[in-house]
C-alpha positions as CSV (number, residue, x, y, z in Angstrom):
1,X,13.6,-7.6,3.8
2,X,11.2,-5.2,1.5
3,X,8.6,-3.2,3.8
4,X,5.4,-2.9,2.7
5,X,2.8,-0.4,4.3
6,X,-0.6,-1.8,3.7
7,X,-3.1,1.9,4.8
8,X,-6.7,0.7,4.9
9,X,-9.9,1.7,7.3
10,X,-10.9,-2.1,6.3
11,X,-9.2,-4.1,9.2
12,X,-10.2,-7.3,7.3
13,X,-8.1,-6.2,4.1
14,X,-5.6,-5.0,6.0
15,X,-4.9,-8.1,8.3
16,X,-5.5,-10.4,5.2
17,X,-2.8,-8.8,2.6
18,X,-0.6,-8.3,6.0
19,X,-0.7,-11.8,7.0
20,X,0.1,-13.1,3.3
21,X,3.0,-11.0,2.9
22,X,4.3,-12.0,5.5
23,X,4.2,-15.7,5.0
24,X,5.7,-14.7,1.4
25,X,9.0,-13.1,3.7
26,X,7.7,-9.6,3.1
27,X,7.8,-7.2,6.1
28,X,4.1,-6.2,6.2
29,X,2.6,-3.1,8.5
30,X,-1.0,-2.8,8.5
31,X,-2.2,1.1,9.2
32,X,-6.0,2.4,9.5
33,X,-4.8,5.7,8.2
34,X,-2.4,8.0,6.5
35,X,-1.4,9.5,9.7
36,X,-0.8,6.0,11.4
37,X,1.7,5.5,8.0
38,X,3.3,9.4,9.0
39,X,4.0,8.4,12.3
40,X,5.9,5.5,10.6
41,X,8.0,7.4,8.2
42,X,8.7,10.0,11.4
43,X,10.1,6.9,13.5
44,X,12.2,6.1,10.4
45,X,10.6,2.8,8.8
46,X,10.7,3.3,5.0
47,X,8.0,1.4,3.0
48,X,9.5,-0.4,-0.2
49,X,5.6,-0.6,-1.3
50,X,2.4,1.4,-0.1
51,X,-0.9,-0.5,-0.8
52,X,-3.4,2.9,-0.2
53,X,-7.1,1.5,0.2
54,X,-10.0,4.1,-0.2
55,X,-7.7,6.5,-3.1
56,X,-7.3,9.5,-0.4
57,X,-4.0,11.0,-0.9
58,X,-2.6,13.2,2.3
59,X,0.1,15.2,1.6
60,X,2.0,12.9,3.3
61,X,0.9,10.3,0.8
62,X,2.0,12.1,-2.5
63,X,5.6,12.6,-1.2
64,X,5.7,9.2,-0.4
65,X,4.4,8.2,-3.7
66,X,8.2,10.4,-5.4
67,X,9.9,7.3,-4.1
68,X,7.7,4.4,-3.6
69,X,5.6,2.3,-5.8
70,X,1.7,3.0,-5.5
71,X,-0.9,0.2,-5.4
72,X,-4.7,1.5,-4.7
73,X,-7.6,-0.7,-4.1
74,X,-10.5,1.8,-4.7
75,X,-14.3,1.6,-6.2
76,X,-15.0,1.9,-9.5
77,X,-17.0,5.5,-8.5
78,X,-14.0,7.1,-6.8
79,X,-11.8,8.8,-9.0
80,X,-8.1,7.6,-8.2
81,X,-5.6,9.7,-6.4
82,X,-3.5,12.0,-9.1
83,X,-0.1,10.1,-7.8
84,X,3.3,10.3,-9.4
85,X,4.0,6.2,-9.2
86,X,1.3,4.4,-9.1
87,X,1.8,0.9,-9.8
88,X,-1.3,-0.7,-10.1
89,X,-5.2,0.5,-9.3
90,X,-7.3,-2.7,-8.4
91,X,-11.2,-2.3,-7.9
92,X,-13.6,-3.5,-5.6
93,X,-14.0,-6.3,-5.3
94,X,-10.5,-7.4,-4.6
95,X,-9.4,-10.5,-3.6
96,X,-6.7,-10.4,-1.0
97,X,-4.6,-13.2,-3.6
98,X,-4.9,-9.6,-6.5
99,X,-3.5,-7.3,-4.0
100,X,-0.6,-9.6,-2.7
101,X,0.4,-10.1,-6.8
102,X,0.3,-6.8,-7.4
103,X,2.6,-6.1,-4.1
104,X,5.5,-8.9,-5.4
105,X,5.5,-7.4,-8.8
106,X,6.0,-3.6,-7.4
107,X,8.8,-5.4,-5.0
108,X,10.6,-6.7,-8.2
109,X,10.8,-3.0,-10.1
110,X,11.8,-1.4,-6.8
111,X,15.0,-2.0,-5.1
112,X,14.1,-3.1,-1.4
């Protein structure tokens, strides 16, 4: 089952995308921060997709992003996050149904 790390200070986006992945059969973690997603990654869990809300990119973040499909919900004023795989950049507003496509179609370019 595909693991999908879903890093957003908005608990509302967060629990939303989480809770429709899951029903989809996608192994959803919802984090309020990068570190929450390090702590992850340190206990082993490796994400098969990273939804990054808000465009900041920890170190932490950008050697995540070597291996692992990007997608960043972010406002049109903030510049987006120089990342090496990126798979989609959605803008504000989002609806949770945008996010969740953009997550399956990262899922079926990335091996799980």
């Amino acid at each position: 089952m595909p693991t999908v790390f879903i890093i957003s200070p908005d608990w509302k986006l967060r629990a939303l995308v989480r809770a429709e992945l899951r029903e989809s059969g996608v192994e959803a973690l919802g984090m309020e921060s990068a570190d929450d997603a390090a702590r992850e990654l340190a206990a082993g869990r490796q994400p098969s997709v990273v939804v990054l809300d808000g465009g900041v990119a920890t170190a932490g973040i950008q050697n995540l992003a070597r291996s692992v499909p990007i997608i960043i919900v972010a406002f049109r004023v903030e510049p987006s996050p120089p990342l090496p795989s990126v798979a989609a950049v959605l803008y504000r507003p989002v609806s949770v149904k945008e996010v969740v496509a953009q997550v399956h179609l990262a899922l079926q370019g990335h091996a799980a």
